[in-house]
N, C-alpha and C positions, 0 to 999 in steps of 0.2 A: 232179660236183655233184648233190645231190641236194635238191630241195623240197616245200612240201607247203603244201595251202590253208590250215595252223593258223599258217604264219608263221614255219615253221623253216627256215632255211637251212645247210645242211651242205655247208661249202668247204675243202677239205683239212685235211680234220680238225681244222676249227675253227666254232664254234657261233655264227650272228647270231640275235638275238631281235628279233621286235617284237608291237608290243603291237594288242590288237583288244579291241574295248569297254570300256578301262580296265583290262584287267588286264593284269600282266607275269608272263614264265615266260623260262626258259631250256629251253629242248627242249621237251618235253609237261609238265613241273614248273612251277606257278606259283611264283616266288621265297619269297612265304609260307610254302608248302610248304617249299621249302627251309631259312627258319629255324627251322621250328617242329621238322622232325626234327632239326634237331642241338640242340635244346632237350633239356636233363633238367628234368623238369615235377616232379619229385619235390624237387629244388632249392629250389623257391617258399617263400616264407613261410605261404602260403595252401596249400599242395600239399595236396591230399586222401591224398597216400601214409600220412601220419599223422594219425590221427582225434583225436589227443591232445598236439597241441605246447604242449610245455613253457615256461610262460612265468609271471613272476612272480607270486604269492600277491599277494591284496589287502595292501594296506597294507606290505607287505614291498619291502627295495631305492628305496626313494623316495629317500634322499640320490643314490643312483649314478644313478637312472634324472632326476632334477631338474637333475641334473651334463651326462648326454650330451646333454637334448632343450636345457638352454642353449647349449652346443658347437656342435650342430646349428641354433639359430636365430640365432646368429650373437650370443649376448648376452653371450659372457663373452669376457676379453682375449685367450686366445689362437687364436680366431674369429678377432677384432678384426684379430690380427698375422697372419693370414695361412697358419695352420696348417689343415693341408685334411684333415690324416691325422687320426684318430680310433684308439687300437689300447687295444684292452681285453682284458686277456690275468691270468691266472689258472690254480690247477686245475686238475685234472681233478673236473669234477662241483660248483665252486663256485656253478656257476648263469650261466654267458656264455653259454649260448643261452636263455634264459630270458631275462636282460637284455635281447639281441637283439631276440626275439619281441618284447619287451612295448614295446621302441623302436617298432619298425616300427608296432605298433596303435596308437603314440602319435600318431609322425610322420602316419599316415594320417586321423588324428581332425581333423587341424592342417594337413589340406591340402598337407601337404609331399610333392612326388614321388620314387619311391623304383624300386631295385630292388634284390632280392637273391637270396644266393646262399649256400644251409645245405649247406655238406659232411660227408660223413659216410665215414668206411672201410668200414662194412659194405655200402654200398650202391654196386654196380658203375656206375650212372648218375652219381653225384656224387663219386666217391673218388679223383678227379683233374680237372684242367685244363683238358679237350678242349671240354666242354660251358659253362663259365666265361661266354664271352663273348655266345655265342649265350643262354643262356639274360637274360643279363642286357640282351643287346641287343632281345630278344622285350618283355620288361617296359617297358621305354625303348620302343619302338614302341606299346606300346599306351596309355601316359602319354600321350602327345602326340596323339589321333586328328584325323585331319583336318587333320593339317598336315606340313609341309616333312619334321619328324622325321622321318615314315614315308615319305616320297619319297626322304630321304637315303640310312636303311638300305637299303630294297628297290633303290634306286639303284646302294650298295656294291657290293652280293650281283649283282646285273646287271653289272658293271665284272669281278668276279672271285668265278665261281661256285665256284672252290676257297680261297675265303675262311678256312673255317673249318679249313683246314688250315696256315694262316702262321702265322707268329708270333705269341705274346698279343699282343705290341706292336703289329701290324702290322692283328688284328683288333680290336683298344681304339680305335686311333685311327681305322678306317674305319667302324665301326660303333656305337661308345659316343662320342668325342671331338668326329668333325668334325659329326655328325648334331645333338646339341646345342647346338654353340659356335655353329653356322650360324643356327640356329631362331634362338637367344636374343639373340645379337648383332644382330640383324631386327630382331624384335618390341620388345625389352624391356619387355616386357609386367609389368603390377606386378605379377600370380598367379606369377610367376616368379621374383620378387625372392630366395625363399629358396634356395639353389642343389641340385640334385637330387642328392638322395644313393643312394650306391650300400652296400648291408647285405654283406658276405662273415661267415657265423660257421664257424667250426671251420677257420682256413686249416689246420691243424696235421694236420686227417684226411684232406687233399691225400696220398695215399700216396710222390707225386713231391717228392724235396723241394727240388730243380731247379728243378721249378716255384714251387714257396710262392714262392721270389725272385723270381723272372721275374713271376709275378702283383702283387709288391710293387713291381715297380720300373716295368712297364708303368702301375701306376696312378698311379703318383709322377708319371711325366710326362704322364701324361692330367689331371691336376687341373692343369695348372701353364698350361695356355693353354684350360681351359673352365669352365664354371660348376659343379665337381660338387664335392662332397663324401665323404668316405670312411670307411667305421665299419667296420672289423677286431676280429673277437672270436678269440682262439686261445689255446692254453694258448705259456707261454711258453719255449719251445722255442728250440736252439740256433739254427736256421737261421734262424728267424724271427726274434729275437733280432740278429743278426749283420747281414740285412735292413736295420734299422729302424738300425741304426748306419749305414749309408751314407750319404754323402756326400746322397745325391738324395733321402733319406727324412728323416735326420735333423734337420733344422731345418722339416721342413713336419709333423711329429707330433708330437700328445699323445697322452702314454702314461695310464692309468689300470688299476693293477694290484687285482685284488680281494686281492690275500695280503698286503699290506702290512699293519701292527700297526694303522691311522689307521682299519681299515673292522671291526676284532674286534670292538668291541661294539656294532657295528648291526649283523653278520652275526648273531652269538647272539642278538640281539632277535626280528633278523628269523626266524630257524630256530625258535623257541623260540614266536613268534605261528605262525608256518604248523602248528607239531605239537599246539597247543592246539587251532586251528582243523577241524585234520583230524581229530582226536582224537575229538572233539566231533560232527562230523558220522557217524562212524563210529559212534559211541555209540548216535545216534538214531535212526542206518536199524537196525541190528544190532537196538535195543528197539523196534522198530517191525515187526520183520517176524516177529519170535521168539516163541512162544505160550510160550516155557521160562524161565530164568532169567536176567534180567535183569543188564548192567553195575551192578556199583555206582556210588552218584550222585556219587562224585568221582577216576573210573574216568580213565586212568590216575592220577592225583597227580601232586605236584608233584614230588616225587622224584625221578619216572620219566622227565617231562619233562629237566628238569636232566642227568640220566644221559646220557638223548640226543642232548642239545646239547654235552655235553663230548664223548661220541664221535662226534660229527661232525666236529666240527675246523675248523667256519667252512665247511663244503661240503655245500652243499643237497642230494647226489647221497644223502647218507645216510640224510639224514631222506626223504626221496623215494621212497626205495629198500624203510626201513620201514614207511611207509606204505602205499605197494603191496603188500606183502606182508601186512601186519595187515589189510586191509579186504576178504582176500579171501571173497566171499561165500559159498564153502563150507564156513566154521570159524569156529569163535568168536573172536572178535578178541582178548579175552584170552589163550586160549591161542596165537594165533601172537604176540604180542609175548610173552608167558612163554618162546617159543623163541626170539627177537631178544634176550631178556635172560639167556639162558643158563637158566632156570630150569626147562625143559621143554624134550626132545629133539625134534627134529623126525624126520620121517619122510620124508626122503630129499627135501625140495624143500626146499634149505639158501635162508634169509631174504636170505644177501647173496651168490647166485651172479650177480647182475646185475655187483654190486662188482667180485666175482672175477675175470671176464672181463675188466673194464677194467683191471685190477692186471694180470692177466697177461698182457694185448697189450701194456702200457706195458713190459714185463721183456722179453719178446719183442724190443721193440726196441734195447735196452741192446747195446752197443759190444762188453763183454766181460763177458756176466752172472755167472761166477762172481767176478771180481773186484766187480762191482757186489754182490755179494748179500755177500761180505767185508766190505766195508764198510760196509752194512747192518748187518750182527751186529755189528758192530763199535759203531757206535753205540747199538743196541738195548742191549749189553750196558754200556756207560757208565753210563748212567742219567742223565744229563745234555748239553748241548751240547759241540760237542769240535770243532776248527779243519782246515780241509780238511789246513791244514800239517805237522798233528799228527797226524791220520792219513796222510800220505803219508810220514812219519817214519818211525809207529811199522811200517810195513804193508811200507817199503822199496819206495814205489812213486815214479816220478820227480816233480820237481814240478810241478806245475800238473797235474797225470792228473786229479787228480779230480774235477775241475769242465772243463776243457776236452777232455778223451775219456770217462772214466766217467760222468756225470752230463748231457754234455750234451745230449742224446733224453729225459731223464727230468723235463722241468720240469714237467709235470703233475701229478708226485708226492712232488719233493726240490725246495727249494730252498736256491739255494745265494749266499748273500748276505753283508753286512757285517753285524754284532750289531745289532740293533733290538730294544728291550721290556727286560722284566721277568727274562726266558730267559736274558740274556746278562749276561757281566759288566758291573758298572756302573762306568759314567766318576768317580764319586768314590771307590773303591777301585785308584785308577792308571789304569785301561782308558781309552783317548781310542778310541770309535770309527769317529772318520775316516781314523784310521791301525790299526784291528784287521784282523785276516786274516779271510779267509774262513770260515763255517762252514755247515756242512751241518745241514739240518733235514727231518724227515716231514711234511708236511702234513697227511696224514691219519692219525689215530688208529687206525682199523679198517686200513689197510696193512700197521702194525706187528702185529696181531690175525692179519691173512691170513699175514705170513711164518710166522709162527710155530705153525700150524694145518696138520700137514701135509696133513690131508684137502681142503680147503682149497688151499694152493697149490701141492700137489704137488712137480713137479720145483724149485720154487722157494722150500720151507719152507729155513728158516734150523734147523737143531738146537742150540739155547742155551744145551747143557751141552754141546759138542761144542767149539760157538764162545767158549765164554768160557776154556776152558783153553787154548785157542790164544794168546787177546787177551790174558789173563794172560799167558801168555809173551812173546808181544810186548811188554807192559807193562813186564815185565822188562828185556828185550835193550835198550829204548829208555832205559830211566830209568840203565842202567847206563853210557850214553853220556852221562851229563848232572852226569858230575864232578867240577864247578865250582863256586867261589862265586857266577856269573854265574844258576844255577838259582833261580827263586823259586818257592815251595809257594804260592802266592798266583796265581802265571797260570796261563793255560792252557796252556802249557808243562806243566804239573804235573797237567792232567786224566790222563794212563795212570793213576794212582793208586790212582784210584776201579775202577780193573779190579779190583784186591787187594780191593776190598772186596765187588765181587761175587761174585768168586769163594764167599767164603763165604756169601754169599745165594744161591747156587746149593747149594752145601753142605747147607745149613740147609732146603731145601724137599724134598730128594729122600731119598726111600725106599732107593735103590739108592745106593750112593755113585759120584762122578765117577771114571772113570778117571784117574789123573796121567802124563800120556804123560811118555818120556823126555826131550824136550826140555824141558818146564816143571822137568822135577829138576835137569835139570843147569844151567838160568836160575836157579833159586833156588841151587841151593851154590855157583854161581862169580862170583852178584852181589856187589860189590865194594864191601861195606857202610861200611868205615872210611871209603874213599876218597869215597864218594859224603856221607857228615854230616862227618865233618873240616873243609873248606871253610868249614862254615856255626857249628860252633863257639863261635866269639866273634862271631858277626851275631846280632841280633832276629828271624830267620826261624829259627832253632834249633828252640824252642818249637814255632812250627808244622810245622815238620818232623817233630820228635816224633810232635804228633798226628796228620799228614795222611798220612805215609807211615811209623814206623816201628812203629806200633800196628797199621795193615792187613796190612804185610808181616809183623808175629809173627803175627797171625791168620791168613795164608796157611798160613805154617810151619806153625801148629797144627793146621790142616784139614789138612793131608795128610800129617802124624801119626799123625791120627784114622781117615783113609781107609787111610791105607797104613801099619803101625805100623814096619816096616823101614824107612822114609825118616827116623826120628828121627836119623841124623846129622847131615842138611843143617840141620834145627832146630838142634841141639845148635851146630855150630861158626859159625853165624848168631849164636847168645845170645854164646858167647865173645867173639867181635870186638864186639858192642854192649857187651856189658859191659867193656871194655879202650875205648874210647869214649868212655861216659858216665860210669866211674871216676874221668878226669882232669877231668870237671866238678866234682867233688861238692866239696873244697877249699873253693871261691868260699863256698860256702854258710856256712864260716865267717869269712866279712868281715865280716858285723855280725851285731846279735844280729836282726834283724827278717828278716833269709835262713836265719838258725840255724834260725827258727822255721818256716820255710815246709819244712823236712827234719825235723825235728821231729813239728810236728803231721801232717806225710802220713801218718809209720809211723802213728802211732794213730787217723787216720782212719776217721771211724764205729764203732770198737771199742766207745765208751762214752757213754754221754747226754751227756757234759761235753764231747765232742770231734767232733761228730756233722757231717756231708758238708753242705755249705752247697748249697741249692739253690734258684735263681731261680722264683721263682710264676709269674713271665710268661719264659721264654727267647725269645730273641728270635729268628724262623725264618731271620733274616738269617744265621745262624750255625750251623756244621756241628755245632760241641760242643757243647753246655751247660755251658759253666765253673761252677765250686764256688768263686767267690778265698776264701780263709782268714781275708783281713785286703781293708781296703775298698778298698785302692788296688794293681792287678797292680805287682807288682816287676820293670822289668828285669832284676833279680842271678838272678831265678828262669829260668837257662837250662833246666833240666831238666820245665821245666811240672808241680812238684809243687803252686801253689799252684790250680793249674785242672784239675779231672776230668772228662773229659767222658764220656758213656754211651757205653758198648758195642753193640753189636746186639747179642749175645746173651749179654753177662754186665750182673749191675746195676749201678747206681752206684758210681763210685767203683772199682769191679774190672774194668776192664778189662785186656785181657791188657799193654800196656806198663807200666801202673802196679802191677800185677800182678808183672811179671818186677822195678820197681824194687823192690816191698817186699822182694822176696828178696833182691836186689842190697844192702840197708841194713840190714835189720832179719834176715833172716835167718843159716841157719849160713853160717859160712868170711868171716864181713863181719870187717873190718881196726879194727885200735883206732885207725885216725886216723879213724873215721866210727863208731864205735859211736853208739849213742847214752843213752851213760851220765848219770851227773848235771848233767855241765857244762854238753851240751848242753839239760840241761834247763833249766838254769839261766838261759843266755842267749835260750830262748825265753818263760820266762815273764819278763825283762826286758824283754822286748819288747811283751808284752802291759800291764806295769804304765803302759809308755809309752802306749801308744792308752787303755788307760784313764782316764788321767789329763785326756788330751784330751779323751773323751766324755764323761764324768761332768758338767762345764759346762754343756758343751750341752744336755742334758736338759730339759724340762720340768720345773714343779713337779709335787706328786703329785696334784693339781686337772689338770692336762693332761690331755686326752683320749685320748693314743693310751700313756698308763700303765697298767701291768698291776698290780693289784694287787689279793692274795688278802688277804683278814683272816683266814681263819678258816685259818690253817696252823698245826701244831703243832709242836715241839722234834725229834719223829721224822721231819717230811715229807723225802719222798726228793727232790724237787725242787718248784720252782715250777709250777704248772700253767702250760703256755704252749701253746695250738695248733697254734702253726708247728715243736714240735720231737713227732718220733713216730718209732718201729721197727714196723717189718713183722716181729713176728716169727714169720709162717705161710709166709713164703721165705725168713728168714733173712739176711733183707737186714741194710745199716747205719744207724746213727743218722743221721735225715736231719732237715734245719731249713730250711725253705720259709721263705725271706727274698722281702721287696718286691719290691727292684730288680733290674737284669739285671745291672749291674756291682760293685753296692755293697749294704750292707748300712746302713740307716738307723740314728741315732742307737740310738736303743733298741733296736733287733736287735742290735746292734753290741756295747751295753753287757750284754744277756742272754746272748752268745756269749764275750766277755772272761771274765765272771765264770767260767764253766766251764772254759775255758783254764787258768783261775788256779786251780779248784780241782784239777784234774786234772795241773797241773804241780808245786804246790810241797812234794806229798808225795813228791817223784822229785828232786827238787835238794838238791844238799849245801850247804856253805857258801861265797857268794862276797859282798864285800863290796859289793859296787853292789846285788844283791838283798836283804839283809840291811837295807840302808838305804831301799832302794823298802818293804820291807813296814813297816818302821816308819813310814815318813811314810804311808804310807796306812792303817793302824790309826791314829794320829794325828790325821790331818785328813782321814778320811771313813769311818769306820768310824761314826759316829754322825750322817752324812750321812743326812737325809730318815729319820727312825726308820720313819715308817710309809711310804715311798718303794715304789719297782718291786723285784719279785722279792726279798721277804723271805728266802725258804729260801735263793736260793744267797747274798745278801748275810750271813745265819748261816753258811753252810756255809762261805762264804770268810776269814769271821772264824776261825770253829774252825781252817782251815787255816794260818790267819797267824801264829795263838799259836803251833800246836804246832810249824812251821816255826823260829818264832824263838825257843822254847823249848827246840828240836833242836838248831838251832846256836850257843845260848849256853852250852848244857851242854856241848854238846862242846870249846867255848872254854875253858871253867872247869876241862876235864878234862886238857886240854892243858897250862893253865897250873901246875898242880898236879904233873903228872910233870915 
């Protein structure tokens, strides 16, 4: 036994204390001492370690920050019910320690007692578990002075000086749980009525992720028998995630996510006010301190503004990140944003290596990164949103991989959710998104920038001419699996598609052309074209098939053609089987004379003013083509989509490469006299036309009508009616094109100035049929002298002139006949 006059007693290797003038120690250490070292002080919300904590822009985040300090005073319903948890989770770089911060300054302004606890990875005091309790029990100690509180903890810590080696659970309940329940249950003092909340932001930079649970579920049962309350910021991360499902969490938490679609236009306000404001101050120290040239006075613009709210992406870390970097007082703030906008190189201190770093610890942590960075390209190369299921198809990777092993470490910068917005297909084109799969999306804008920049991110650049002839192959192998009638060009089943079309927007931008590895040759010549359209034949999805997949897939063919001119076989016996296909269509087209005409008028599309590519003033962006209809109402009978053209990317209207290979299919050499398109069929299309005109002519206004065109001063020679809406480019060589009103239809008048041309352009090309012979006389007849000074004088001459010599053609020839 050994003792000593300080009041240690040492008895087989075990410690008694007692205390002399008020203070307590265990050996020569006062207990204080003992909490305060196992404190990380760098933790605090106050911690002097950072001279600069990040916390909300004036006026910015007020719905979210009005949202938590209600939660926290206990004013909204699920206070009321008894939810203690608080978990706000988000981004990487959305701005949830900013939130945080600007709680804690609120809660303090309002008298609310708090403690917390800011983790960070980079920082060995805060980047784990160990110091959690203690620091948070320090804070709670000094809340309460002069009372039971600090008798309790120092009490703990006297009971079991290796405290801070137990359990979180074991040091939650002796040091945060019973020390308050004790105080409060006492006094109930009214300054106490609000219940003490406890701030954790970044559980997620917890490097332990053992821990994040253990810290989640110690608190779950610390609020559930004492007065506290609990605010969770972390990005949202599988374990965490997984956490707040249990059993002991889940009904005592609200969740409020920053990335949901409900907070996008107060993030861009708010991002969009903080860069006006920073902007602005940066303007005035810069012209304030400069004896040289001044910012201009509406320096940056609104532009530039806007530019950097879209490359944000709803996360403050961007514009944050520019900021700092523009204001450095070494340089003129112009030119380092000219280098943020790509407009000037910098000089080896890249604008977003803060980004960088965050991008690539979040890759660092990824499960299986080359499979992660595949699927990455993979969507990069879409060009749109694409279903986890679709990728796990096209990639042949098992199901569910990619949201519960690839993607689960990565919520900071994918998520990966049910369709929400604008983005995703919409529930009135079939989609029900309660029942949609999953799809994967980037969050931030500048990620998709970093992969793609190999200086930038290095061993984790994506190569986008590398990865898209892969994805094209893939494309391939998967749609070649999709044989059925059961396929629709309308879901997202049908997104690989859009592979074929980038492909050729990779084509179209490089200097050098793509390599075509052997596996995409041998995808393209043993895709199984008849098998895969057959199916769909006699369906309404035909048409869109047409457009959506076999106008990408001839554009494939032809880029690698053009790249590789030895590959023209896999083209060549491609066109054969389409055209042994689309062959057994063509027939239908003569069931009536109004399908005659939709085959008909394609071959002479655009060739001639009278026949010229119908196209909408306003296309609607809901829609991938730009339809041309011919006639104002689409035809089911038109399986073949001749009466709708839609633009090419790189040929003009009207020429795109399937309507392209049809005119050769019809109107070219080696076409079949059951599809010529000789008089008859000329015949039965301008019957067709005599009928819609017959229709429209009614409906017309008088020539007092306001939306009448009518020239007086035309002469016997005018080559046509002057009309605005019909023009040729002829400096590219484009075709007659006629900019109609509507998106589906052509209005009365348009309608009527568009017939007339039909008629004249058809009935010097038809022999004799008796239904036609009797249409032209009744309309010489009874409207040939309709509206004398009426709309479009010239073609109504020029249809007249046609009418005569038409039925002057074939009564002579009648006369001629009768006579032999």
């Amino acid at each position: 036994m050994i003792s000593s006059k300080q009041g240690v007693l040492v008895t087989g290797g075990q410690f008694t204390q007692h205390h002399y003038h008020g203070q307590t120690s265990v050996g020569n250490k006062a207990l204080i001492d003992i909490l305060t070292d196992a404190v990380a002080p760098s933790a605090f919300h106050d911690s002097g370690a950072s001279f600069d904590k990040p916390k909300c822009h004036p006026r910015t985040r007020v719905k979210i920050l009005e949202n938590i300090m209600h939660r926290i005073l206990g004013e909204d319903e699920d206070a009321k019910a008894g939810k203690r948890f608080l978990w706000l989770n988000g981004a990487a770089g959305c701005g949830k320690s900013a939130i945080a911060q600007s709680t804690i300054e609120s809660c303090i302004q309002r008298g609310v007692l708090l403690a917390s606890f800011f983790f960070s990875r980079s920082d060995p005091t805060r980047s784990h578990a160990g110091s959690l309790v203690a620091t948070l029990a320090y804070q709670l100690y000094h809340a309460f002075p002069e009372t039971d509180v600090q008798k309790n903890i120092l009490s703990a810590i006297q009971k079991d000086p290796l405290i801070f080696k137990k359990t979180l659970q074991r040091q939650f309940t002796a040091l945060i749980t019973e020390p308050l329940t004790n105080v409060l249950s006492r006094t109930q003092s009214t300054q106490h009525c609000v219940p003490f909340l406890i701030v954790i932001d970044g559980l997620d930079e917890c490097t332990d992720r053992t821990a994040q649970k253990a810290i989640l579920t110690s608190l779950a049962e610390s609020v559930r028998d004492s007065n506290l309350l609990v605010f969770v910021a972390s990005r949202p991360e599988h374990d965490i995630k997984l956490s707040f499902s249990l059993k002991c969490l889940k009904d005592i938490h609200t969740r409020l996510s920053l990335d949901l679609g409900d907070d996008e236009c107060d993030a861009d306000s708010d991002i969009r006010l903080y860069l006006f404001d920073r902007f602005a101050e940066i303007k005035d120290d810069f012209d304030n301190r400069t004896a040289g040239r001044k910012l201009v006075q509406d320096w940056p613009g609104e532009e530039v503004i806007e530019t950097l709210v879209s490359k944000a992406s709803r996360q403050f870390i961007y514009a944050a990140t520019v900021i700092r970097y523009v204001e450095c007082t070494r340089h003129r703030p112009d030119h380092r944003l000219d280098i943020v906008l790509d407009r000037r190189r910098d000089n080896g201190d890249h604008p977003f290596a803060e980004l960088d770093s965050l991008y690539a610890m979040i890759l660092e942590s990824a499960f299986d990164i080359e499979k992660v960075l595949h699927v990455l390209s993979l969507y990069i190369t879409s060009g749109r949103n694409i279903s986890c299921s679709v990728i796990e198809k096209m990639l042949s990777y098992d199901e569910g991989e990619v949201e519960t092993s690839l993607f689960c470490d990565m919520g900071a910068l994918i998520q990966i959710s049910k369709p929400t917005g604008d983005a995703f297909p919409r529930k009135d084109r079939g989609y029900d998104p309660e029942h949609s799969p999953l799809y994967l999306r980037i969050l931030h804008a500048s990620f998709r920038e970093y992969l793609l920049d190999a200086a930038r991110s290095k061993q984790f650049h994506i190569d986008l001419d590398y990865e898209t002839v892969k994805h094209v192959t893939h494309a391939l192998q998967y749609l070649a699996s999709c044989c059925s009638s059961s396929f629709d060009p309308y879901s997202n089943a049908a997104t690989p598609i859009d592979f074929l079309y980038r492909f050729q927007y990779q084509m179209g931008r490089r200097i050098n052309p793509i390599t075509i590895s052997l596996e995409l040759q041998q995808s393209a010549l043993s895709f199984p074209l008849k098998e895969f359209l057959e199916p769909h034949t006699s369906t309404r999805t035909f048409p869109q098939l047409l457009q959506n997949f076999v106008n990408p897939f001839l554009e494939l063919l032809e880029a690698m053609v053009l790249t590789e001119p030895t590959l023209s076989y896999i083209r060549d016996r491609q066109l054969e089987i389409l055209r042994s296909v689309l062959t057994q269509q063509i027939p239908q087209y003569f069931k009536d004379d109004r399908q005659t005409s939709f085959l008909v008028l394609f071959c002479h599309l655009g060739s001639h003013r009278f026949v010229p590519i119908l196209k909408p003033s306003h296309p609607s962006r809901n829609t991938y083509s730009t339809p041309f209809n011919l006639l104002p109402v689409f035809d089911e009978g038109d399986m073949l989509s001749l009466s709708r053209i839609w633009q090419d990317s790189s040929l003009s209207f009207g020429n795109n490469v399937y309507h392209h290979f049809m005119r050769q299919l019809l109107c070219g050499p080696g076409r079949t006299a059951d599809y010529a398109l000789g008089p008859i069929m000329h015949e039965r299309a301008a019957l067709a036309c005599f009928k819609e005109l017959a229709r429209t002519m009614p409906l017309l206004p008088s020539h007092s009508g306001k939306n009448i065109v009518i020239d007086t001063a035309v002469t016997d020679d005018a080559e046509d009616d002057t009309y605005p809406k019909l023009s040729f480019d002829s400096t590219k060589g484009g075709p007659w094109q006629f900019k109609y009103s509507g998106e589906l239809k052509l209005d009365d008048e348009e309608l009527y100035f568009v017939l007339l041309g039909y008629l004249i352009f058809l009935l010097p090309r038809c022999g004799r049929l008796d239904a036609l012979v009797a249409a032209c006389e009744d309309h010489r007849t009874t409207y040939i002298d309709w509206q004398l000074d009426g709309p479009f004088p010239v073609r109504r001459r020029l249809l007249r002139v046609e009418l005569n010599n038409y039925l002057a053609r074939v009564h002579t020839t009648n006369f001629a006949c009768m006579i032999q």
